[in-house]
Gaussian input, Z-matrix of N, CA and C with variables (Angstrom, degrees):
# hf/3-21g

backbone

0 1
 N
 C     1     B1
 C     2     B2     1     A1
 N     3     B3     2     A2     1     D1
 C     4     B4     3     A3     2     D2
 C     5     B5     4     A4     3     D3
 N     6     B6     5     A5     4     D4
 C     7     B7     6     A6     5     D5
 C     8     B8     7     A7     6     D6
 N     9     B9     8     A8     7     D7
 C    10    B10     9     A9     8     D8
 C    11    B11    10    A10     9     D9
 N    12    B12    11    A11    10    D10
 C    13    B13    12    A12    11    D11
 C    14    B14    13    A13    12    D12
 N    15    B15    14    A14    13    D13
 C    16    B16    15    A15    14    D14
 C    17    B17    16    A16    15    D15
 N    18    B18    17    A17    16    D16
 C    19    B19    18    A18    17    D17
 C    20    B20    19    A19    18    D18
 N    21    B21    20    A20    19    D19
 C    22    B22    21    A21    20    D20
 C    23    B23    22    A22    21    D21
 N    24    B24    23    A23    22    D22
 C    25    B25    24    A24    23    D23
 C    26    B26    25    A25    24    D24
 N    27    B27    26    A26    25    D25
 C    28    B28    27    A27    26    D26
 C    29    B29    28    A28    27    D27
 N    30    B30    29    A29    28    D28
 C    31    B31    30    A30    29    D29
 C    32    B32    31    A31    30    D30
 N    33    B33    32    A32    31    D31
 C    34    B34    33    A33    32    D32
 C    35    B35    34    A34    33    D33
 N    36    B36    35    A35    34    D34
 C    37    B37    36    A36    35    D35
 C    38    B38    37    A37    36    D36
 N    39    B39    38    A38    37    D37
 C    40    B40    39    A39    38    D38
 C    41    B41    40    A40    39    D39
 N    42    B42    41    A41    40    D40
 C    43    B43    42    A42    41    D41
 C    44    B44    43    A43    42    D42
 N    45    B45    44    A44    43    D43
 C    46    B46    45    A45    44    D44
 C    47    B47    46    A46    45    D45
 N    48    B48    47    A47    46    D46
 C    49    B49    48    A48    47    D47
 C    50    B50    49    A49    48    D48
 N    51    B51    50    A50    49    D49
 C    52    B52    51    A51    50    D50
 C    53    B53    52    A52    51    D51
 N    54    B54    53    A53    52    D52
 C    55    B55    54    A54    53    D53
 C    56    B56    55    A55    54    D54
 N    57    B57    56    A56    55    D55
 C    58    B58    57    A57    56    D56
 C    59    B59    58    A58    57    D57
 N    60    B60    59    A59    58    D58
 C    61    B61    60    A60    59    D59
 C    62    B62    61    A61    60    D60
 N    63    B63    62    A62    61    D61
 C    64    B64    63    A63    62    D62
 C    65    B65    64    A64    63    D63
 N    66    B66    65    A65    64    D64
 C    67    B67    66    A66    65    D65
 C    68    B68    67    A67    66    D66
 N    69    B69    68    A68    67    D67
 C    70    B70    69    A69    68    D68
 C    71    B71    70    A70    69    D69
 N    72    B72    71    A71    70    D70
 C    73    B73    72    A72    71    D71
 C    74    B74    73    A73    72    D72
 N    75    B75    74    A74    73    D73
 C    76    B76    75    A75    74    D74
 C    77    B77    76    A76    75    D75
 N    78    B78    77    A77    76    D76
 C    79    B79    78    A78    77    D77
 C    80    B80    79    A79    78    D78
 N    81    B81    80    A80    79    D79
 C    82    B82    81    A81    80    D80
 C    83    B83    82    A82    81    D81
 N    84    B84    83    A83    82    D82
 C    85    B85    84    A84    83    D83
 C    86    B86    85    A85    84    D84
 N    87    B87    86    A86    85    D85
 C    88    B88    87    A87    86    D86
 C    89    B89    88    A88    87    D87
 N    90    B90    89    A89    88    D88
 C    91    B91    90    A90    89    D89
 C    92    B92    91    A91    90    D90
 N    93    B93    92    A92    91    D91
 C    94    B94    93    A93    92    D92
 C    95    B95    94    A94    93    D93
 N    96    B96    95    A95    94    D94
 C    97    B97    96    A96    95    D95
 C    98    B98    97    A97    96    D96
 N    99    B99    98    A98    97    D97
 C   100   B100    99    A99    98    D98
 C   101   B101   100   A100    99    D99
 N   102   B102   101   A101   100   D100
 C   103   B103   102   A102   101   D101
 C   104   B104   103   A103   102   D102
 N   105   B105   104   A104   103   D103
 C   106   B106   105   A105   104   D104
 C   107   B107   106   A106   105   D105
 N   108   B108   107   A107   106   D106
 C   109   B109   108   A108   107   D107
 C   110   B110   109   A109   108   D108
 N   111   B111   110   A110   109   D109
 C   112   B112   111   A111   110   D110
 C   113   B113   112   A112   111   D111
 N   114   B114   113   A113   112   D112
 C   115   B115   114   A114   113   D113
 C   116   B116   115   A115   114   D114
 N   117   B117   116   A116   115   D115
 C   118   B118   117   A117   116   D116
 C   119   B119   118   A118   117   D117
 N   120   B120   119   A119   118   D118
 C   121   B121   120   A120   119   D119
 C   122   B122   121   A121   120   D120
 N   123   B123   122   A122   121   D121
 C   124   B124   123   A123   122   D122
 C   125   B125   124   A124   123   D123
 N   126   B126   125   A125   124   D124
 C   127   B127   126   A126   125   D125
 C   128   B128   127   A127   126   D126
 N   129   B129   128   A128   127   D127
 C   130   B130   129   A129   128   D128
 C   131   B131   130   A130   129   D129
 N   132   B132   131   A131   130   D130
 C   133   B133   132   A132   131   D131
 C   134   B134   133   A133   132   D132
 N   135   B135   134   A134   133   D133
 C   136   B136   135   A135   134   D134
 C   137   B137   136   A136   135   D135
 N   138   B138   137   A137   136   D136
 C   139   B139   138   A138   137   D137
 C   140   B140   139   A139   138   D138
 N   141   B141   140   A140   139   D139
 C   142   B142   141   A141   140   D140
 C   143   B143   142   A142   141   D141
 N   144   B144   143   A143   142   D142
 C   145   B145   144   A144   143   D143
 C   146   B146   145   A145   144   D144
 N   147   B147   146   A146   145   D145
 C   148   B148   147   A147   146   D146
 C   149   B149   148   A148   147   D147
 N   150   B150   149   A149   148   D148
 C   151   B151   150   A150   149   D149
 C   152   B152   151   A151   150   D150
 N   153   B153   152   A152   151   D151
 C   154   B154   153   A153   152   D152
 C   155   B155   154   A154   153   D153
 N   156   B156   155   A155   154   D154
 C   157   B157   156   A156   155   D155
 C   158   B158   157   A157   156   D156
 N   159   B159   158   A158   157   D157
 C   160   B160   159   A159   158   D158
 C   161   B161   160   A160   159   D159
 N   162   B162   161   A161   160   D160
 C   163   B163   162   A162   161   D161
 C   164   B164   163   A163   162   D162
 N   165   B165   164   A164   163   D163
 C   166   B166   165   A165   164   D164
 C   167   B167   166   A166   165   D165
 N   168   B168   167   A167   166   D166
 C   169   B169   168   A168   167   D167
 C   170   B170   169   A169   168   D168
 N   171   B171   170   A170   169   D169
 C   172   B172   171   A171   170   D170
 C   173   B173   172   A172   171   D171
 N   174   B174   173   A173   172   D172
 C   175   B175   174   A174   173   D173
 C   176   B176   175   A175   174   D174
 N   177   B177   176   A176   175   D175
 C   178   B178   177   A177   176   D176
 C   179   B179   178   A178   177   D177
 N   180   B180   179   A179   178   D178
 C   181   B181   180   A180   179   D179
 C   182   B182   181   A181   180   D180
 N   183   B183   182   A182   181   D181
 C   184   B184   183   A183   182   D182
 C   185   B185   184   A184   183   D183
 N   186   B186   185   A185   184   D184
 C   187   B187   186   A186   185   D185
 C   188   B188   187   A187   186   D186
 N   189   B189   188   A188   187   D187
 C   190   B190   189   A189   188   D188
 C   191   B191   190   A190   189   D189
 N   192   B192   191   A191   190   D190
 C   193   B193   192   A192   191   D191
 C   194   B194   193   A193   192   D192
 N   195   B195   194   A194   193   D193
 C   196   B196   195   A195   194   D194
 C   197   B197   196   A196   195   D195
 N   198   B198   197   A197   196   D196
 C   199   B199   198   A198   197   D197
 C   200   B200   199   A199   198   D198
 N   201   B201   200   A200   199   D199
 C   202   B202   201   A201   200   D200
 C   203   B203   202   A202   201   D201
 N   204   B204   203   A203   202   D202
 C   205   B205   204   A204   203   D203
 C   206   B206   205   A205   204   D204
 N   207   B207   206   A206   205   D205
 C   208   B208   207   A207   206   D206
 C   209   B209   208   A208   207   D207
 N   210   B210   209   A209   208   D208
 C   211   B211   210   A210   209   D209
 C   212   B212   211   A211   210   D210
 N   213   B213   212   A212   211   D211
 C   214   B214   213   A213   212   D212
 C   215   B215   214   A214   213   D213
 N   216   B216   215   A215   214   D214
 C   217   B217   216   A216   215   D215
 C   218   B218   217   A217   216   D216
 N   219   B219   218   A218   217   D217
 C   220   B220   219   A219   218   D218
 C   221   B221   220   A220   219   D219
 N   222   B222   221   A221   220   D220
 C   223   B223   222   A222   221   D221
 C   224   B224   223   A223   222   D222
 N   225   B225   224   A224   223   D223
 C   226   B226   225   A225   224   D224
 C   227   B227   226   A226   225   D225
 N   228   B228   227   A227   226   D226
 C   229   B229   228   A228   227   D227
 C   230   B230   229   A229   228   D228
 N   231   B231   230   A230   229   D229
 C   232   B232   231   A231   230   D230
 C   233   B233   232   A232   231   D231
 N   234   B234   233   A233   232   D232
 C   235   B235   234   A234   233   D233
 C   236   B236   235   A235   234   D234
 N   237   B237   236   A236   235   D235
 C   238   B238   237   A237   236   D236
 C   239   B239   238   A238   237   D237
 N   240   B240   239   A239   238   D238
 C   241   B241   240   A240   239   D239
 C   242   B242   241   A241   240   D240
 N   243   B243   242   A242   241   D241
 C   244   B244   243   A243   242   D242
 C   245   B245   244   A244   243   D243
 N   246   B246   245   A245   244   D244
 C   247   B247   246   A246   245   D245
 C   248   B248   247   A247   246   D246
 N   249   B249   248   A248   247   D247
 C   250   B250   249   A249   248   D248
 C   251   B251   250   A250   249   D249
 N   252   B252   251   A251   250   D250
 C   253   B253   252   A252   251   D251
 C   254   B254   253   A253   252   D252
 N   255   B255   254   A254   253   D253
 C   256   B256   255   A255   254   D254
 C   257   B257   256   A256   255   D255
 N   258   B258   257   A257   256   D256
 C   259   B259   258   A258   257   D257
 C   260   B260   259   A259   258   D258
 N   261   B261   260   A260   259   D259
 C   262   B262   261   A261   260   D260
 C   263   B263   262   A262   261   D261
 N   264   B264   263   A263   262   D262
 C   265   B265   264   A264   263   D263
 C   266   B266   265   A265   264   D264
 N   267   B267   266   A266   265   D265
 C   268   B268   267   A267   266   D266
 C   269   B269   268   A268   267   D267
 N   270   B270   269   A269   268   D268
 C   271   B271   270   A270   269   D269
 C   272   B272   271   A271   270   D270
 N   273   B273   272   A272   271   D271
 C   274   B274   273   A273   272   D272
 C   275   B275   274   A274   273   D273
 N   276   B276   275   A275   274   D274
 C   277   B277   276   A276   275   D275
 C   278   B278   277   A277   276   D276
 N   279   B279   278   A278   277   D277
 C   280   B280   279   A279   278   D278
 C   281   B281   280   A280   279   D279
 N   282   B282   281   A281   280   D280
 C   283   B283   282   A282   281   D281
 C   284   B284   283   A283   282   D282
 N   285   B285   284   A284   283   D283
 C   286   B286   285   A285   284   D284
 C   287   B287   286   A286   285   D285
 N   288   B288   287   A287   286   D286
 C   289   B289   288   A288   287   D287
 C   290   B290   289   A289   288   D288
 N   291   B291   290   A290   289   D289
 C   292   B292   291   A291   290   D290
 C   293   B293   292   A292   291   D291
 N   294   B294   293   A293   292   D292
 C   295   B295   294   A294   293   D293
 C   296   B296   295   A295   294   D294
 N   297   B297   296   A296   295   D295
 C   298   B298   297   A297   296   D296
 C   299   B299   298   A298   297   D297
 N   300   B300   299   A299   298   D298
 C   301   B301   300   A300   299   D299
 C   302   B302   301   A301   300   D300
 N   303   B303   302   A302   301   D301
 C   304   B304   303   A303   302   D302
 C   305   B305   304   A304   303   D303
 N   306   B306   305   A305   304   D304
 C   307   B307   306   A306   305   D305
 C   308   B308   307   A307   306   D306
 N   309   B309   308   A308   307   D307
 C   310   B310   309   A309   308   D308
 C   311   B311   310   A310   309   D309

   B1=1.4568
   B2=1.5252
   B3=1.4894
   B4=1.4337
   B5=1.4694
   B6=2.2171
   B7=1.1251
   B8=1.6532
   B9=1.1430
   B10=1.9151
   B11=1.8798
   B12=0.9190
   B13=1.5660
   B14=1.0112
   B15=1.4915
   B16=1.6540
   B17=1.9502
   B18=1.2001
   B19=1.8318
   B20=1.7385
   B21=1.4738
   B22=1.7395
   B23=1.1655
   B24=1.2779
   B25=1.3751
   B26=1.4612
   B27=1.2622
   B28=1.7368
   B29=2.0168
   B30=1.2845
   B31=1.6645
   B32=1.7694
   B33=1.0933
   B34=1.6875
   B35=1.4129
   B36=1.0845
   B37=1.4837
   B38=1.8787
   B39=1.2782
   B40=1.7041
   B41=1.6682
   B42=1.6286
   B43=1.9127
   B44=1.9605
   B45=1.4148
   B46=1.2850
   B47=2.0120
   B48=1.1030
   B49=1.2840
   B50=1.7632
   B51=1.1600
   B52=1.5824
   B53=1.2547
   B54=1.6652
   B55=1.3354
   B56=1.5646
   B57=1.6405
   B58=1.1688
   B59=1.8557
   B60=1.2994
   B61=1.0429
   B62=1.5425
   B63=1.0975
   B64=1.7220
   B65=1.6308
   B66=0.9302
   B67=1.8390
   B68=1.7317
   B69=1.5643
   B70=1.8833
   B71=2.1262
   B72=1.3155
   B73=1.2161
   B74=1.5013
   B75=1.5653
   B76=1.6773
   B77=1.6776
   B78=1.5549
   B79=1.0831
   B80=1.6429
   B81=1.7974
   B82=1.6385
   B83=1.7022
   B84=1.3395
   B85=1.7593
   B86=1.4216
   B87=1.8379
   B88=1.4688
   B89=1.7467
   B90=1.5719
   B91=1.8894
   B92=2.0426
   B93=1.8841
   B94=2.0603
   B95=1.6807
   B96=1.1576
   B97=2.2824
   B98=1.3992
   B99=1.1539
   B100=1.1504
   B101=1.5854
   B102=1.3928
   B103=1.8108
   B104=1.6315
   B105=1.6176
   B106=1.8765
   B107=1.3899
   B108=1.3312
   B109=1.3826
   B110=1.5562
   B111=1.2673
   B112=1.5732
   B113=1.5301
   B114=1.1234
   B115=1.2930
   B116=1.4350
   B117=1.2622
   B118=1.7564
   B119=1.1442
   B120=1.3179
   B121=1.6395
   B122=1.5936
   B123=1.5682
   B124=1.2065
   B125=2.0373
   B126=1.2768
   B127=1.6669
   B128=1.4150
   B129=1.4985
   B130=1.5009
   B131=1.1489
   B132=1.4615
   B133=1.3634
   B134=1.6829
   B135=1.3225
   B136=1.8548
   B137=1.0203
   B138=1.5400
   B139=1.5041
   B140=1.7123
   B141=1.1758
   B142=1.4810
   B143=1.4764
   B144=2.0018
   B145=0.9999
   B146=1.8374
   B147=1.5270
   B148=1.8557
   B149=1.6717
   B150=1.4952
   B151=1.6762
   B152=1.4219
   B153=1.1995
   B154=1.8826
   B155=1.1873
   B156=1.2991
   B157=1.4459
   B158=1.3175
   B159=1.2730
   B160=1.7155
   B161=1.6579
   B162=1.3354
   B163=1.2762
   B164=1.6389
   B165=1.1611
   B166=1.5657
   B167=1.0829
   B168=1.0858
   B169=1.9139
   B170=1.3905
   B171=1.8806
   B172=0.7236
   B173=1.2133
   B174=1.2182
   B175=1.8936
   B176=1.2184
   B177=0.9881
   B178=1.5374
   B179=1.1294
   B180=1.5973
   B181=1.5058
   B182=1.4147
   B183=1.5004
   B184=1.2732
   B185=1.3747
   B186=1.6911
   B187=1.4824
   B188=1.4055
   B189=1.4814
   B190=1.5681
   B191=1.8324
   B192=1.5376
   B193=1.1390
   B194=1.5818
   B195=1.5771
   B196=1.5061
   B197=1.2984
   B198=1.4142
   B199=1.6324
   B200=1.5378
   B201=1.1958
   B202=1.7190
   B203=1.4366
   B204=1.0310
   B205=1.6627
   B206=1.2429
   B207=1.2739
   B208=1.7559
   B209=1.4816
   B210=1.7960
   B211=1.5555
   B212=1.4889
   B213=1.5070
   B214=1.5569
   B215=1.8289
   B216=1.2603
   B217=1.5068
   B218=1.6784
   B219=1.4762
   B220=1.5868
   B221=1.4929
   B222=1.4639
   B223=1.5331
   B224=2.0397
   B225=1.5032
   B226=1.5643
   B227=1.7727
   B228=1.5946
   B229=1.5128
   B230=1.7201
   B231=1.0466
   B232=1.1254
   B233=1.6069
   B234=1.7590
   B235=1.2600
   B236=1.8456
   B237=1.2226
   B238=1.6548
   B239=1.3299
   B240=1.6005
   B241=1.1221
   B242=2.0082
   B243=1.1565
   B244=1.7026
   B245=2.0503
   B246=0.9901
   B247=1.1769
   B248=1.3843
   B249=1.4707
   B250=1.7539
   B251=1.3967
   B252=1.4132
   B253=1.5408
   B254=1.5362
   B255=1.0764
   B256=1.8155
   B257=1.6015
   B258=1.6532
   B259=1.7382
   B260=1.2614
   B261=1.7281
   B262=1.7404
   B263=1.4401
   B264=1.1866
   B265=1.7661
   B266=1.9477
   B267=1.2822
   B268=2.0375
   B269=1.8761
   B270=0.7166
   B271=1.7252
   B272=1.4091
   B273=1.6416
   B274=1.8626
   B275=1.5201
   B276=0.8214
   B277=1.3945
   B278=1.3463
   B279=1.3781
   B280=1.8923
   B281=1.6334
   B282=0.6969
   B283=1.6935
   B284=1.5754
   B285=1.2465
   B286=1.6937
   B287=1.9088
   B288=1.1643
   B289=1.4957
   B290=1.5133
   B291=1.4194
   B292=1.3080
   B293=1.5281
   B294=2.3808
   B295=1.6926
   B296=1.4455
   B297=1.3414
   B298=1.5002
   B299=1.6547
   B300=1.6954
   B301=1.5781
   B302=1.3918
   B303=1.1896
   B304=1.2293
   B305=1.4653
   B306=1.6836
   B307=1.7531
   B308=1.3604
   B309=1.6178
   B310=1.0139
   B311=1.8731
   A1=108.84
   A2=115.99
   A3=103.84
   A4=101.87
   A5=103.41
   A6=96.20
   A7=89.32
   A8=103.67
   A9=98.05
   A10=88.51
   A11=105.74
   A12=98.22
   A13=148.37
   A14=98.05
   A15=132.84
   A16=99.30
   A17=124.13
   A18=109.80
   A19=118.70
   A20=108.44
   A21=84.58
   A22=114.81
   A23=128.01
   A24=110.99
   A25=115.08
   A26=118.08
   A27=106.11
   A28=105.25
   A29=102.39
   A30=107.52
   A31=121.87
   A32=70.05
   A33=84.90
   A34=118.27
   A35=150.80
   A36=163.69
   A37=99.52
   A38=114.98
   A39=118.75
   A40=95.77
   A41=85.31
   A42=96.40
   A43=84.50
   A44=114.74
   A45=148.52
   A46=108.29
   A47=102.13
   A48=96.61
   A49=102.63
   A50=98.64
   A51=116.99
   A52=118.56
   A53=108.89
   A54=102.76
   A55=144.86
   A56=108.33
   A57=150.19
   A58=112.39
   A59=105.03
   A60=118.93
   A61=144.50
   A62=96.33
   A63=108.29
   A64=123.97
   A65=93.11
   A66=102.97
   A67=99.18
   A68=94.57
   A69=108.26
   A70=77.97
   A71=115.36
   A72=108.91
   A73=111.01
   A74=122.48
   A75=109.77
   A76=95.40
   A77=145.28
   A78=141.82
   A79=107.57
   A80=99.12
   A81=100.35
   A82=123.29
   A83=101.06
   A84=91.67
   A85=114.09
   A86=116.34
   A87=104.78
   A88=105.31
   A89=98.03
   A90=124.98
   A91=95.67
   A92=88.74
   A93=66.57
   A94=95.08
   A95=91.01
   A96=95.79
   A97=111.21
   A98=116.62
   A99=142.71
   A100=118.43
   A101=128.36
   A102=111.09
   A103=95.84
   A104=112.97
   A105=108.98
   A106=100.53
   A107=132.23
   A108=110.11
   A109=115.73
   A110=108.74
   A111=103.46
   A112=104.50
   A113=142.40
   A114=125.74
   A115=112.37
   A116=118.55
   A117=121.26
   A118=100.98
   A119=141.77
   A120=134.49
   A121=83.79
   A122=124.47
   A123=109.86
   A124=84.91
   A125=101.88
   A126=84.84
   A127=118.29
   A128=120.28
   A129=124.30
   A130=129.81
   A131=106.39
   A132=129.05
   A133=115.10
   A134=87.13
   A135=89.41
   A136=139.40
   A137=102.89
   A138=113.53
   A139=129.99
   A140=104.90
   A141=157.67
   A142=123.54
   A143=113.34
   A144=79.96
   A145=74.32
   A146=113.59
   A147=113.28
   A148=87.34
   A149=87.16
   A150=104.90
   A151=104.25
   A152=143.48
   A153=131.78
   A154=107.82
   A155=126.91
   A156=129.10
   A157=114.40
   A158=128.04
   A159=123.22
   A160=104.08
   A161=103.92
   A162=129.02
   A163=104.76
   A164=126.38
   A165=126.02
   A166=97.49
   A167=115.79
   A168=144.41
   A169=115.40
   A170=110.98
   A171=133.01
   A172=141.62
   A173=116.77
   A174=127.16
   A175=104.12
   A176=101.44
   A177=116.11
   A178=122.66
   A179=123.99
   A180=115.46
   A181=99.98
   A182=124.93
   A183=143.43
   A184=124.38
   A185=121.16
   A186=131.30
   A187=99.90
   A188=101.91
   A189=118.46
   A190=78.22
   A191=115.21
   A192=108.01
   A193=107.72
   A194=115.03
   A195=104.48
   A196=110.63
   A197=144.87
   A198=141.80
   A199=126.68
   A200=107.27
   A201=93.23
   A202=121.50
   A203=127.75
   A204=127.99
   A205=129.82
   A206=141.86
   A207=139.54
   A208=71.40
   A209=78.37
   A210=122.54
   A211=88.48
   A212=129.38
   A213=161.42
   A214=101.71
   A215=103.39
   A216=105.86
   A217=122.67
   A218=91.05
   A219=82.74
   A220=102.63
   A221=107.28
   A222=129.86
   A223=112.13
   A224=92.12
   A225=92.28
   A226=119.57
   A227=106.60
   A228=126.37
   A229=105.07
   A230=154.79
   A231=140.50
   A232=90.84
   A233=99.06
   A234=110.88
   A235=109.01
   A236=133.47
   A237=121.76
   A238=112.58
   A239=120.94
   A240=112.85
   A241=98.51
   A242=110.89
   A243=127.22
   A244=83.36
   A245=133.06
   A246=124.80
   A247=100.74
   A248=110.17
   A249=113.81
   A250=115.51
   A251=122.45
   A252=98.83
   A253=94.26
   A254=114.21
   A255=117.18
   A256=114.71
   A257=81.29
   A258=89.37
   A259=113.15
   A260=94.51
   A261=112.77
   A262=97.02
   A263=145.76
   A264=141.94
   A265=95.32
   A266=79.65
   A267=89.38
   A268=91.90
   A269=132.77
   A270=130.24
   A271=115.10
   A272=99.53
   A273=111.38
   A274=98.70
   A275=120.61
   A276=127.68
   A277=121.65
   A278=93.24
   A279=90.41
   A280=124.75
   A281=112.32
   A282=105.38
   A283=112.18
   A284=108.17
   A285=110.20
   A286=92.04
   A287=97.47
   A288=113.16
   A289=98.11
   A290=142.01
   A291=135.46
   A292=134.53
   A293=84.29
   A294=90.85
   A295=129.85
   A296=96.10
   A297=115.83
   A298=110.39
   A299=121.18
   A300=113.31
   A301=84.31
   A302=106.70
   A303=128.82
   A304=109.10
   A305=115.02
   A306=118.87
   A307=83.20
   A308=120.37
   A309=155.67
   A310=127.45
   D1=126.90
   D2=168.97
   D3=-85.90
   D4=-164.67
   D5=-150.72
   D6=-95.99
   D7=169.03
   D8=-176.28
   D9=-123.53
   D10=58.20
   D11=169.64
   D12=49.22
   D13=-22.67
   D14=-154.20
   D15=-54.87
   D16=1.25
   D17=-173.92
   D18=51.23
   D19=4.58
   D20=175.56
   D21=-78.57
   D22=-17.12
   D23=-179.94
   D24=-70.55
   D25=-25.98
   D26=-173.71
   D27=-100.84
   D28=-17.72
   D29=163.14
   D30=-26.55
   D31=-76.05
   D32=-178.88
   D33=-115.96
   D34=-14.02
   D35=178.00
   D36=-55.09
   D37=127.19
   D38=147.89
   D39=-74.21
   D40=139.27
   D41=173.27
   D42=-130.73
   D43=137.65
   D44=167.32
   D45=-81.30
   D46=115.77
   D47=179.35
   D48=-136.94
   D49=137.79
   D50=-178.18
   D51=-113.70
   D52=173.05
   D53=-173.15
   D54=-57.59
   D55=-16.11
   D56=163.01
   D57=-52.26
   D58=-40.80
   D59=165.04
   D60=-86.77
   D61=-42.65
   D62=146.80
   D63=-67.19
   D64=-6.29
   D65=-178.96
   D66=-82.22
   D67=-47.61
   D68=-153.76
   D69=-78.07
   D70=-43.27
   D71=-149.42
   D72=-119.14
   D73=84.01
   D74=-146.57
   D75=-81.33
   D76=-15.50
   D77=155.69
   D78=-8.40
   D79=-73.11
   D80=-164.43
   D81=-50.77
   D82=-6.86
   D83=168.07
   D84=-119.54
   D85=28.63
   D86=151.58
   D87=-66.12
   D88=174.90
   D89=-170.89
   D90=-56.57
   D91=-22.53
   D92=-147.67
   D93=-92.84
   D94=-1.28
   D95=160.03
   D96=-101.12
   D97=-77.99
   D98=160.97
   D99=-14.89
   D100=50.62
   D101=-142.57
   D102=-100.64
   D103=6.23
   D104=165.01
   D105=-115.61
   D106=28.99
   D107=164.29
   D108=67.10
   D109=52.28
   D110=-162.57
   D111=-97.21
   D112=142.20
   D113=174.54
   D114=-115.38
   D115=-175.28
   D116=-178.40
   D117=-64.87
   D118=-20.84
   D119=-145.71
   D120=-105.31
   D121=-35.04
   D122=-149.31
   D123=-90.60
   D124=-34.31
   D125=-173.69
   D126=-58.77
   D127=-29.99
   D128=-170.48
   D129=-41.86
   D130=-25.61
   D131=-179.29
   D132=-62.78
   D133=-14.62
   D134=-174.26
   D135=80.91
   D136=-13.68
   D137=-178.17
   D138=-108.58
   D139=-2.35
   D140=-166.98
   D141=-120.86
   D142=99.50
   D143=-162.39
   D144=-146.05
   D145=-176.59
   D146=-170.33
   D147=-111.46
   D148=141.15
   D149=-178.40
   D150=-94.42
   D151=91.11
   D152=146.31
   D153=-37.96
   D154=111.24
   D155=164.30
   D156=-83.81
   D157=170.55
   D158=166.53
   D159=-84.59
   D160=134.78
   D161=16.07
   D162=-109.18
   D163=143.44
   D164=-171.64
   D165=-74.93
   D166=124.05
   D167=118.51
   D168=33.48
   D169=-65.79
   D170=155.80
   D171=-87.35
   D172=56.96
   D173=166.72
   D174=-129.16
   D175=144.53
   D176=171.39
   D177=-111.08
   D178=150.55
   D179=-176.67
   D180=-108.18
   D181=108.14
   D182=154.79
   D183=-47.10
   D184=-27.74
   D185=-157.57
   D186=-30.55
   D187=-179.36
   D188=170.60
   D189=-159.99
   D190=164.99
   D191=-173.93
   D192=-85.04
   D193=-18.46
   D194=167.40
   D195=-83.53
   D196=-1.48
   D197=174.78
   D198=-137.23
   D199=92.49
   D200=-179.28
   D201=-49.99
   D202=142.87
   D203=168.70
   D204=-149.42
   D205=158.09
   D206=-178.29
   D207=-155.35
   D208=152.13
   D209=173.87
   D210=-131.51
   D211=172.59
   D212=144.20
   D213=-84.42
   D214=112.02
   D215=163.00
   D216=-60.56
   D217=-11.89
   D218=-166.39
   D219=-148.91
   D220=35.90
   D221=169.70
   D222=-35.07
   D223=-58.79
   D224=-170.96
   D225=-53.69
   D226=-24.44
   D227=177.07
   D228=-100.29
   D229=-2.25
   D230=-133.28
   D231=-95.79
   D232=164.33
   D233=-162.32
   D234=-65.92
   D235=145.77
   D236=-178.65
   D237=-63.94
   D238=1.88
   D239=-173.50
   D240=-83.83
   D241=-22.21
   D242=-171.81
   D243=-88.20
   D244=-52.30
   D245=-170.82
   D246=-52.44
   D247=-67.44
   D248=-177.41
   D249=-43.94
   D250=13.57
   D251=-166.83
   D252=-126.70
   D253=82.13
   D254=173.04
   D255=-63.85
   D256=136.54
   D257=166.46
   D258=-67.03
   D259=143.70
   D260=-177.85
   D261=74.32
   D262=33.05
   D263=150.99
   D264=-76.31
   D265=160.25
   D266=171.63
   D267=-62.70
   D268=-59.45
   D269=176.09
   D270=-19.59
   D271=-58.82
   D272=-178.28
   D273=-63.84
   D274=-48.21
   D275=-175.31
   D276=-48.04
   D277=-80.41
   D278=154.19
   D279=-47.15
   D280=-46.83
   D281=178.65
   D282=-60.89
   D283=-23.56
   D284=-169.83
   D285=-78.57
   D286=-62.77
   D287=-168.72
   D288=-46.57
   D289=-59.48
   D290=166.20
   D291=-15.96
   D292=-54.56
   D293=164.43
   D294=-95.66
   D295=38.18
   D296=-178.88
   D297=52.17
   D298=54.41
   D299=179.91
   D300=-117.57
   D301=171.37
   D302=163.33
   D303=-59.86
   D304=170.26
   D305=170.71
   D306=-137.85
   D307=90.45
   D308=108.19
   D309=9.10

C-alpha cells in the first residue's frame, strides 16, 4: 500500500525523537516542540529524548475541498522513528481505522 496522505499517523501518534534526530533535524529543539528545553548535549545521553505529540507541528494540511491531504514539512529530515513507520504496516492501519478511513 502506498501512502495516501491521509495524516493519521502524525494526528494522534507520540513520535520519540533522539539525538540522531535533532542533529539531522535542528527544528525539533525549537520552544514550540521542544517544550523542556532539551538540547543536543542533553539528548546524547540516550536517555532523553523530545516527544511529537499528535498532532505534529509538522504536518501540513494540503486539503482541497474535493481531496483531503497532509504532507510532513520536514519529511526529507524527519525523525527515523516517522521513517520506520511504512504505509500499509498493522500501525498505518490502526491509525487509519481510528480516523475512521478506510485501509485501502
Amino acid at each position: 500500500m502506498l501512502c495516501q496522505r491521509c495524516g493519521a499517523c502524525c494526528r494522534r501518534l507520540m513520535i520519540e525523537c533522539q539525538w540522531h534526530d535533532a542533529l539531522r533535524e535542528p527544528r525539533l529543539l525549537e520552544p514550540a516542540t521542544n517544550r523542556h528545553g532539551l538540547t543536543l548535549a542533553d539528548l546524547k545521553d540516550g536517555e532523553k529524548c523530545i516527544i511529537l505529540a499528535g498532532p505534529c507541528r509538522f504536518l501540513i494540511d494540503t486539503s482541497t475541498p474535493a481531496a483531503p491531504s497532509f504532507m510532513c514539512s520536514i519529511y526529507p529530515t524527519r525523525p527515523n522513528n516517522c521513517v520506520g513507520f511504512p504505509a500499509g504496516s498493522d500501525q498505518c492501519r490502526e491509525a487509519r481505522a481510528r480516523e475512521g478511513l478506510p485501509n485501502a
